[in-house]
N, C-alpha and C positions, 0 to 999 in steps of 0.2 A: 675389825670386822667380826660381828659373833652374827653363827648361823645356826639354826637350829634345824635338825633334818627328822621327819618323824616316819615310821613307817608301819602297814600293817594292822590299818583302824580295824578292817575287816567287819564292816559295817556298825562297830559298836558306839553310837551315837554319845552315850551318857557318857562313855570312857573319851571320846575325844573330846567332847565340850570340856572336859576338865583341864584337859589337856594345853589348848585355845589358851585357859582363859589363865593358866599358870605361864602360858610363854610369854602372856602379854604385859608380866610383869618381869620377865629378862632382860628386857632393853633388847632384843634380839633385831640385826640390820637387815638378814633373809631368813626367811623359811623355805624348805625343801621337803615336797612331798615325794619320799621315795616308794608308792606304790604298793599294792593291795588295800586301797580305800575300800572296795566292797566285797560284800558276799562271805557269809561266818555268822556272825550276829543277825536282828531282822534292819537296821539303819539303813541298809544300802543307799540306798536313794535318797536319805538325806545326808546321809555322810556328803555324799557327790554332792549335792548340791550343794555343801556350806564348803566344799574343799575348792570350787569353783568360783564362790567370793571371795576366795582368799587373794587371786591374782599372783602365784605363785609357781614355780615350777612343778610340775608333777611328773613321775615316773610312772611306765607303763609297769601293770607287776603281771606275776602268772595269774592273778585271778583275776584281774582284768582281759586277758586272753583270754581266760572261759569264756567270758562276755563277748568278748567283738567276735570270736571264733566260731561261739555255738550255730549252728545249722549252717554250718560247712563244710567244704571238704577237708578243712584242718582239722574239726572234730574228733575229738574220739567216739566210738559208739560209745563209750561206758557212761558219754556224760546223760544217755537219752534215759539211763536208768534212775531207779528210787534213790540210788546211792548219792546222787546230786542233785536229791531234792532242793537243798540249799539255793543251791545254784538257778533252779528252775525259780522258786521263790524271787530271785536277784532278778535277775530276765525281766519277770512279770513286774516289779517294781520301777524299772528303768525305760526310759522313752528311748523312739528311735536317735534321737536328737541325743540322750545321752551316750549311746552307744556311740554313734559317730563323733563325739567329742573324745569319747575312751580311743576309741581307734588312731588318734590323731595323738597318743603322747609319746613322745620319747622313748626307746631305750635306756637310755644315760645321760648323765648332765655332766657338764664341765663348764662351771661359768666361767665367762671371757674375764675377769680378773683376775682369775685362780687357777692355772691350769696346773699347778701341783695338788689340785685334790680334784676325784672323779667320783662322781656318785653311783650307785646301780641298786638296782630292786636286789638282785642276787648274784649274778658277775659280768661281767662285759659280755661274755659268749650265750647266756643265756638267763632266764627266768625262774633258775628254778633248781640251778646250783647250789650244794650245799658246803659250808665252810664254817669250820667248830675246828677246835682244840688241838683235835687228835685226828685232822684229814690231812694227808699226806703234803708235805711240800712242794713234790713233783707231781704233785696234779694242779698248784695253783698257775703256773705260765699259760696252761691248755686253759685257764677261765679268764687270761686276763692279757690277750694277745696285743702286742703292740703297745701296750699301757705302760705310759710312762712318769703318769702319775704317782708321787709319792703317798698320796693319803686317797686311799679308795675307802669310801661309808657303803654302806651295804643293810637290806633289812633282810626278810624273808626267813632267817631262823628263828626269830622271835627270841630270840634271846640276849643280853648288852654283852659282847666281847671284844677284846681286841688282839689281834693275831699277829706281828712282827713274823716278814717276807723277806729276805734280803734286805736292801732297803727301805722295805715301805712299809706301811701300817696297813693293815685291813679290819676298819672299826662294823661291828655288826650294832645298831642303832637300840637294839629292843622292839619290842614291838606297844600299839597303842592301847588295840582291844583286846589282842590274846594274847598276852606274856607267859610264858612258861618253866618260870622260874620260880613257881609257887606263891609271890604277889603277886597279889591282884590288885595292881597298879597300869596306869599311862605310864608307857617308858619310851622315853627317847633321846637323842642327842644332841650338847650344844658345842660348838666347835669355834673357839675363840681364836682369831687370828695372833702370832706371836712370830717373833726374829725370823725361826728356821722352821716353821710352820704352822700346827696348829694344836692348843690346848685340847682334850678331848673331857666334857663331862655327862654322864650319864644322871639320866633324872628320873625318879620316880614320884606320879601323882598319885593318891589317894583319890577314889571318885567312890559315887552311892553305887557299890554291886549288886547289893539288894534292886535297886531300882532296873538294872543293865538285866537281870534276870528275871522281873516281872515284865519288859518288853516283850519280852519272848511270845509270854501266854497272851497280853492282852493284844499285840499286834493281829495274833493271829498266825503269824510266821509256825508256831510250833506244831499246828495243827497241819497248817498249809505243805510243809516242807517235809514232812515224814519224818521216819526216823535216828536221819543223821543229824536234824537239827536240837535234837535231847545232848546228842555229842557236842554238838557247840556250847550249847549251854553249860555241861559240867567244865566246859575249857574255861566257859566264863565266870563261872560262879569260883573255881580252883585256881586259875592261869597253872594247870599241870598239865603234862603232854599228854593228852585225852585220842585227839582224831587221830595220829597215825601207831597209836599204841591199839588201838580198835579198829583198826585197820590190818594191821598186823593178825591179831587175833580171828577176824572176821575170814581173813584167808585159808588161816590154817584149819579152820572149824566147818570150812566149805570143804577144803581138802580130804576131811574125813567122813563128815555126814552131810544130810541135806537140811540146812537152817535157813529160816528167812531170815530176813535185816533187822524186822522189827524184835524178832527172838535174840541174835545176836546184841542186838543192841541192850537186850533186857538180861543176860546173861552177863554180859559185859559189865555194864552198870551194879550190878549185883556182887561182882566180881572184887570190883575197885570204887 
């Protein structure tokens, strides 16, 4: 059994086609979409719709929660700001019909053949958990209750890791459209079945970035979306940790004086 699990397109269209069109040369027996297909790049909406031909599993991620959440009570006010221009841009591209499709996926997968491997967007308990290197041991039980799976895949850090738990594995996938590992590659996971469980190999595609970052300008998105979507963009044109490194910064620069976004943002940029 070889399965390939991708996660994290975040609407980058040109990065996922590449993607597509390298599994389709693995011989690969499932795909698994582990979640954040949109909202990042301007693709949204076609990302969803070509992940929807696919006939494959898909994971709900946290940014699919912005989606089915927005103008709720689960909201946050913060999303109604410029700061989630992005976001508003995704909205506007996405029908009610897709949205209702997004609200209907999963948490987590466990296919009925394989219950020694469990999938998640970010951990069993939640969307939006993080798991790197150096996060503590005793915090991983509180992400992974009950789990008695020995191989849990995982995306949402955007980064290829594997983390050894007790006995298990915790493979983090890569991400498709924004890596941030400084390629600027489709990366994701193929997972070959074997005796005592499974081979793990990490992939990286080469795709036209030059092209992933002329979207931008001629969809319109860059216009549409303010000034967070300049910050997608250097994610995409670098795959370097851009949005929450300017997020960081954005806070402390409010803490001190009064800056708009579109200034932070140009400060920022200027910066790095």
């Amino acid at each position: 059994m070889r399965i390939a699990v991708i996660a994290d397109i975040h609407g980058n269209l040109v990065a996922f086609d590449a993607a597509l069109d390298y599994i389709q040369t693995l011989g690969v027996d499932q795909l698994v979409i582990a979640g954040d297909v949109v909202n990042g790049a301007p693709g949204s909406a076609e990302c969803w719709q070509l992940v929807q031909s696919l006939n494959c599993p898909i994971l709900l991620g946290n940014h699919e929660r912005y989606v089915i959440d927005y103008g709720t009570e689960r909201a946050d006010p913060l999303w109604d700001t410029e700061r989630f221009g992005p976001l508003h841009w995704t909205l506007d591209q996405l029908s009610d019909a897709d949205r209702q499709e997004i609200a209907a996926l999963p948490k987590t997968i466990q296919l009925p053949d394989f219950p020694n491997l469990l999938i998640v967007h970010a951990s069993a308990r939640n969307d939006i958990d993080t798991i790197l290197g150096y996060t503590p041991t005793d915090e991983l039980p509180g992400m992974f209750p009950d789990v008695s799976a020995k191989w849990i895949v995982r995306g949402h850090n955007h980064v290829c890791m594997s983390r050894f738990w007790e006995e298990r594995v915790i493979i983090t996938a890569g991400s498709i459209g924004l890596p941030l590992d400084g390629r600027t590659t489709a990366q994701f996971l193929v997972l070959d079945q074997v005796q005592d469980g499974w081979r793990v190999q990490h992939h990286a595609v080469p795709y036209d970035v030059d092209s992933a970052v002329t979207r931008f300008k001629e969809s319109g998105y860059l216009d549409a979306a303010g000034p967070m979507a300049r910050i997608y963009m250097r994610e995409v044109a670098t795959a370097s940790y851009t949005l929450i490194s300017f997020i960081q910064k954005y806070q402390s620069w409010e803490d001190r004086d009064e800056i708009s976004l579109n200034d932070a943002v140009d400060r920022f940029l200027m910066m790095y």
